[in-house]
N, C-alpha and C positions, 0 to 999 in steps of 0.2 A: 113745495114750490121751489123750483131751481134758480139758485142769486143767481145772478150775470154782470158784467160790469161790461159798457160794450165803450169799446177808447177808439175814438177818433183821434186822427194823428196826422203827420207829414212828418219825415226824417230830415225837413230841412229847418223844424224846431229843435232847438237843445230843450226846451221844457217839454217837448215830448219826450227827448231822449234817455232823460231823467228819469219821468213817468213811467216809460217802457223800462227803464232798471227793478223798479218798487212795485210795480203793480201784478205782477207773478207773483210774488209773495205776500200780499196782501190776498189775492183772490186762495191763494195755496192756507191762509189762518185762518179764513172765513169761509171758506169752502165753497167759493164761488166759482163763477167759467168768467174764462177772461176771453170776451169776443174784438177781434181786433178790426178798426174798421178804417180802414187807407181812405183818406179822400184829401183831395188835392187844396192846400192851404192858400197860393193865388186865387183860384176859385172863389172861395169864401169869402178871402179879402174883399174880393172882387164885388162879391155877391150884398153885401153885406156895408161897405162904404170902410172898413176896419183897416189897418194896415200894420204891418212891423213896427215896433219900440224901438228898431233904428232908425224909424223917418224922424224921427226928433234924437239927434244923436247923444244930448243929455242923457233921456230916457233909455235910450240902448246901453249904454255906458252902465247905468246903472241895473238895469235886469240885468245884463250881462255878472256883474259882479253876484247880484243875488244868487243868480242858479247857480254860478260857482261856491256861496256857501250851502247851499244844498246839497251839492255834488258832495263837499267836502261832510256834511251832517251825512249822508246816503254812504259814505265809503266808496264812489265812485271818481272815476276820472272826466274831467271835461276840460276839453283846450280850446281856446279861441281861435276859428277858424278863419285864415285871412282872405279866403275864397267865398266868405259870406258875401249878399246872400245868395244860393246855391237854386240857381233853378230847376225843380225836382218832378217838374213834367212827368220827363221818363223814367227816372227812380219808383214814383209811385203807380206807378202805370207796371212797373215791373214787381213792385211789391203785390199790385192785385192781379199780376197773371201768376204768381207762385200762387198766392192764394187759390185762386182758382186752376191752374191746370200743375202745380206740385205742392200740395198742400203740406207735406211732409218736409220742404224744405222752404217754406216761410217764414219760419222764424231763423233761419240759416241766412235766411237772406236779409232779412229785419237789421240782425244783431252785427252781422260784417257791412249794411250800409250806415247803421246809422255811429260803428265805430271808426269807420272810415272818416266820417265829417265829422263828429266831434269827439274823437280820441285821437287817431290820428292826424287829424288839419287835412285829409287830402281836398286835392279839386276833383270833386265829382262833378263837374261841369265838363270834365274829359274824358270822352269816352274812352280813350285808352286806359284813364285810372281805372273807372270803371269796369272798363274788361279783368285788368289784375286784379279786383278785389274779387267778381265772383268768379275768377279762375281759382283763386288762392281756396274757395270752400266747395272746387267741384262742380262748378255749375256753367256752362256752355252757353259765353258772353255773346253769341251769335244768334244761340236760340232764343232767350234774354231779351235780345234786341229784336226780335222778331217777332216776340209775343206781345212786342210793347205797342207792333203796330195792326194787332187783332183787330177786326171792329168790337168784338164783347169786352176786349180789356177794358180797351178807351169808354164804352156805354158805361160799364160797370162803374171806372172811377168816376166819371160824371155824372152816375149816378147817385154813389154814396154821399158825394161831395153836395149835392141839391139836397137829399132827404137828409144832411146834416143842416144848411141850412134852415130848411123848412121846421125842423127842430129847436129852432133856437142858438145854435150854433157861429159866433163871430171870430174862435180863433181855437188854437192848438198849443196842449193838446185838449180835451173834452172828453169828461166819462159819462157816462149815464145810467145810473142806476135803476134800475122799470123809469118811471117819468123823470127822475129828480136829473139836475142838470148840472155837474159839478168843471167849470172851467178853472184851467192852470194845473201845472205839477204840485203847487203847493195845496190844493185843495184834496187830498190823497186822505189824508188823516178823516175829512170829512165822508167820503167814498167809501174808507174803512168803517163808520161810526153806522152809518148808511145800508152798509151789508149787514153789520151786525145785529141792527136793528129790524133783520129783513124785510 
């Protein structure tokens, strides 16, 4: 039987972005397929009555600080971006047209958006940013933009984004192992426990 880990996400989470660090190498020790599944995190919010840990600015304050010791436990980088939060409409709308029409440069595109907002602080709320960053890895910020306004792009995001809800799904990022349903970056270790146990 083939493990699979399939991660729901939005790049406009840092506890995705985090996950998206660890979760290749955990599928790479347990010999799992890492399915990667874009769906649009307003949606859900939406969907769902749920909302950011910065609508209580306590609570943001303080996840914020957690996922940064995590960053720091993971060996990675994470900066607090002052262009939060990042309306990611067309970011993830462009993550599922790589997906689907350059599957080969998905995760090219993954890994410069979601270093973009929290590594480097940019505003990907401009599309000019956004043109530099997938100029910067080869990728033709017009086609980009044009893919984002398919009608299969937009069905597809809308679609994952529904059959993550109807799964149980209230925030990002979410893995799921065949049923089991493992929400947060911090719940990785159990994902691992999870594969292993196949």
């Amino acid at each position: 039987m083939t493990k699979e880990v399939e991660f729901f996400f939005d790049v406009g989470s840092p506890a995705s972005y985090l996950a998206a660090t660890q979760l290749p190498k955990i599928c790479q020790e347990t010999g799992a397929t890492l399915i990667y599944r874009p769906m649009l995190l307003g949606g859900v919010f939406q969907a769902t009555g749920n909302a950011s840990p910065n609508a209580i600015p306590a609570k943001g304050r303080y996840v914020f600080d957690d996922l940064a010791r995590y960053a720091k436990r993971y060996g990675v980088p994470l900066r607090t971006n002052p262009f939060f939060p990042i309306n990611t409409l067309l970011l993830m709308r462009g993550a599922t047209a790589c997906q689907l029409r350059k599957p080969d440069r998905f995760l090219d595109y993954l890994n410069a958006v979601f270093g973009a907002i929290w590594i480097d602080a940019k505003d990907m709320n401009d599309a000019s940013v956004v043109a530099g960053v997938l100029q910067r890895i080869g990728l033709d910020p017009a086609a980009v933009m044009a893919a984002v306004t398919d009608p299969e792009v937009k069905a597809t995001l809308k679609s994952v984004t529904e059959q993550a809800v109807a799964r149980g799904v209230f925030g990002a990022p979410t893995c799921f192992v065949g049923s089991r349903m493992f929400f947060g970056q911090d719940r990785l270790e159990f994902v691992r426990e999870a594969l292993a146990a196949g």
